[in-house]
C-alpha positions, 0 to 999 in steps of 0.5 A, spaced: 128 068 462 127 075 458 121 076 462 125 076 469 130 081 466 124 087 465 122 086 472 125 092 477 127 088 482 128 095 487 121 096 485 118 090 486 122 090 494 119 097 495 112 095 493 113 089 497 115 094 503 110 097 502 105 093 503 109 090 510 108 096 513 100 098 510 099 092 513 102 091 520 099 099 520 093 096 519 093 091 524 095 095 530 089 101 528 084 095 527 086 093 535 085 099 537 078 100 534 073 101 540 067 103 537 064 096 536 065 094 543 060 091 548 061 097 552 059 102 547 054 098 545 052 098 552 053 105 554 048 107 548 042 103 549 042 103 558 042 109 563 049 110 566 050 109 573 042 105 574 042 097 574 038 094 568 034 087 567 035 086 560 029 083 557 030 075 556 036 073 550 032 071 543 035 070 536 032 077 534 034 081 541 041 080 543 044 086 546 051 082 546 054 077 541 054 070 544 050 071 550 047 065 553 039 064 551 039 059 558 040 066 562 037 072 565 042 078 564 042 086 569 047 091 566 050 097 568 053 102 565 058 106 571 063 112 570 066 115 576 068 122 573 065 125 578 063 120 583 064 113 587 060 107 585 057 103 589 054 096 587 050 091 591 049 084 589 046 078 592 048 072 588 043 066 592 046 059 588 050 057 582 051 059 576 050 066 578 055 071 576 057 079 577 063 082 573 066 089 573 069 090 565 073 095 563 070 099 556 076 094 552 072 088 555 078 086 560 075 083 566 077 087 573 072 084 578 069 076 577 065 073 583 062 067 582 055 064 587 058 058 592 053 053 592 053 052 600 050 059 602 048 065 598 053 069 596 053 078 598 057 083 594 058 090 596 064 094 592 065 100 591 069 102 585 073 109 585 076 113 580 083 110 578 085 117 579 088 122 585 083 125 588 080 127 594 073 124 594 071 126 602 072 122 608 068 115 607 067 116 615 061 122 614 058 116 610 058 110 611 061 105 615 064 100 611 065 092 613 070 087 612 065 084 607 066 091 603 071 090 596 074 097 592 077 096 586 080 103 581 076 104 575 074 110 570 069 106 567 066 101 564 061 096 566 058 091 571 053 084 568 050 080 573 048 074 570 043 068 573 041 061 570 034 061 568 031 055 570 025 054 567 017 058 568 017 057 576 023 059 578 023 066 573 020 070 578 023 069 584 031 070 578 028 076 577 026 079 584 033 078 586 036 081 580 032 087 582 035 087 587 041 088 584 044 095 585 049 100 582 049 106 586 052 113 584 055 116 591 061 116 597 065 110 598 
């Protein structure tokens, strides 16, 4: 009982306080920490604006956690500071995949294969500001199969299932097909 008597009480309140307000601090600057992200990891291994056929995932080479060792994977690292991106993806069968992501890893596009035909992704991604980039017409002649979304960067992963030796040629054939394309929309 003399014990609780000695202790300040204010101080063990403001000490306490202290340690709330440390901790929430903390926490909110962990969240905002993008240095580890995919995209940093990426935009400093891989050529901006070019699509690349990342080597087959193994234990010693993942060039991302928790990519799947059962697929083959093309990245491309874009950023439209200065112009469009044009991305051309052919998705022949199920289980193939492209998705456009943001630097803190939020998805803005997701396509997947149908399994009745083969799959042609033609989109455009424009900066997210104002600016006048020039008449689309001068260009190119846009279809009604053509998407545009608004992006500063990020970047695009294709993925294709890996069925096995016979059919790992024909998988990367087509992903080298795949393009990311730095011009007009």
């Amino acid at each position: 009982m003399n014990f609780l008597r000695r202790i300040d009480w204010r101080l063990l309140l403001i000490f306490f306080i202290v340690a709330a307000i440390v901790h929430i601090i903390a926490t909110f600057l962990a969240v905002n920490d993008q240095r580890g992200t995919a995209y940093a990891r990426l935009s400093h291994l891989l050529p901006h604006n070019t699509m690349t056929i990342a080597d087959p995932i193994t234990p010693r080479h993942e060039p991302l956690p928790y990519l799947s060792p059962d697929a083959r994977y093309a990245f491309c690292p874009f950023d439209t500071s200065n112009t469009t991106m044009r991305v051309h993806v052919l998705l022949p069968d199920l289980g193939w995949t492209v998705g456009v992501y943001a630097p803190d890893g939020s998805s803005l596009y997701f396509a997947a294969a149908s399994a009745d035909r083969e799959t042609t992704i033609n989109l455009s991604i424009i900066p997210a500001d104002d600016r006048f980039l020039g008449l689309a017409a001068e260009e190119r002649q846009t279809t009604d199969d053509d998407q545009t979304i608004a992006a500063p960067k990020g970047f695009i992963v294709v993925r294709a299932p890996d069925r096995g030796a016979p059919y790992r040629a024909a998988t990367r054939a087509t992903l080298e097909k795949a393009s990311c394309v730095a011009g007009r929309v």
